[in-house]
Each structure stands twice: as structure tokens, then as C-alpha cells.
C-alpha positions in Angstrom: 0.0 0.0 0.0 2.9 2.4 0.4 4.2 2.2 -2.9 0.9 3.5 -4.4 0.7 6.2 -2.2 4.1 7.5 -2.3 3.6 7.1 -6.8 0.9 9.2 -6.1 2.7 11.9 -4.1 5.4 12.0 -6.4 3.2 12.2 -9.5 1.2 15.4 -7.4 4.6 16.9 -6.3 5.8 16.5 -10.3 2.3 18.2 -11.3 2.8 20.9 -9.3 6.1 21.7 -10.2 5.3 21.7 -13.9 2.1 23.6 -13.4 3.7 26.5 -11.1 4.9 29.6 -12.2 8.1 30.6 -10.4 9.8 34.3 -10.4 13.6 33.6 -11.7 15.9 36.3 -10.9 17.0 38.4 -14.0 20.9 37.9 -14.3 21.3 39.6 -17.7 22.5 42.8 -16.7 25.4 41.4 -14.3 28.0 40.7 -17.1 28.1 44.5 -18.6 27.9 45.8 -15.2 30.9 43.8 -14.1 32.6 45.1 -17.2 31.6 48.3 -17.2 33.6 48.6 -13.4 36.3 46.8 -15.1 36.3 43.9 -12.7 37.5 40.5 -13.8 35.8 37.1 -13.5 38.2 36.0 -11.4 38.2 39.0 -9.0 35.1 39.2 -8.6 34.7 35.3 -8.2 38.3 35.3 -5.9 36.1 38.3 -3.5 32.9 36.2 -3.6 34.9 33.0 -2.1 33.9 30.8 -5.3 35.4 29.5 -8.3 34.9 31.5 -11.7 32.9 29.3 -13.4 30.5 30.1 -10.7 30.1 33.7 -11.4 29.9 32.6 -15.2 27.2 30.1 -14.6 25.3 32.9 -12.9 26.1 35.3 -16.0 25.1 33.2 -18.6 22.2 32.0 -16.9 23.2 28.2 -17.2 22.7 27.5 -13.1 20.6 29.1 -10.6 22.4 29.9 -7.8 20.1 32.7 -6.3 21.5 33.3 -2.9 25.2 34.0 -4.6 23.8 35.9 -7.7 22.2 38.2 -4.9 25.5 38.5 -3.1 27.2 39.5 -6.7 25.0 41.8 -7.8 24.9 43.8 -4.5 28.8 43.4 -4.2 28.7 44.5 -7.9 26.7 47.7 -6.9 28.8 49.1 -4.3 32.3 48.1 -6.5 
């Protein structure tokens, strides 16, 4: 009986993740502004304790990483 009932949940929990609209964060704005301080990836990424890739995954938009991109663009502000 439990494997029915946990099918079901998942199948509920995947329906509601399809069927739910969720605010992303815009990120397209953080590349020029990075640039336009003339600030390197790897600054920037060496100030925010992370790897570059990290900061370019959040520039490009290939990985959500929402509590860093926050950090960055506010860091990015006050640079």
C-alpha cells in the first residue's frame, strides 16, 4: 500500500512543479555591469569565495544559484 501512495505523491509533487509559475531572478544585466567597473571574472569570483565558473554560470544563466547571484550583484553595486 505504500508504494501506491508515495507514486501518487510524487506524481502530485511533479504536477505541481510543472504547473507552477516561479519568479527567476533576471541575471542579464550582471556581465556589462561587471565590465563596465572593469572587474574581472576571477576578482570578482576570488572576492565572492567561489570559483569563476561560478560567477559565469550565474552570467550566462546556465545554473541558478540565487543566494550567490544576490551577493554578486549587490557586491557589484557598491564596487
Amino acid at each position: 500500500m505504500a508504494l501506491p501512495l508515495t507514486g501518487a505523491l510524487l506524481g502530485c509533487e511533479v504536477f505541481r512543479c510543472l504547473t507552477t509559475t516561479v519568479n527567476v531572478p533576471e541575471v542579464a544585466d550582471l556581465r556589462p555591469l561587471r565590465q563596465s567597473k572593469n572587474i574581472t571574472l576571477t576578482a570578482a569570483a576570488r572576492h565572492l569565495g567561489v570559483w569563476p565558473t561560478r560567477i559565469s554560470d550565474i552570467e550566462r544563466g546556465t545554473r541558478r544559484l540565487d543566494d550567490l547571484a544576490h551577493a554578486y550583484r549587490t557586491w557589484l553595486q557598491t564596487a
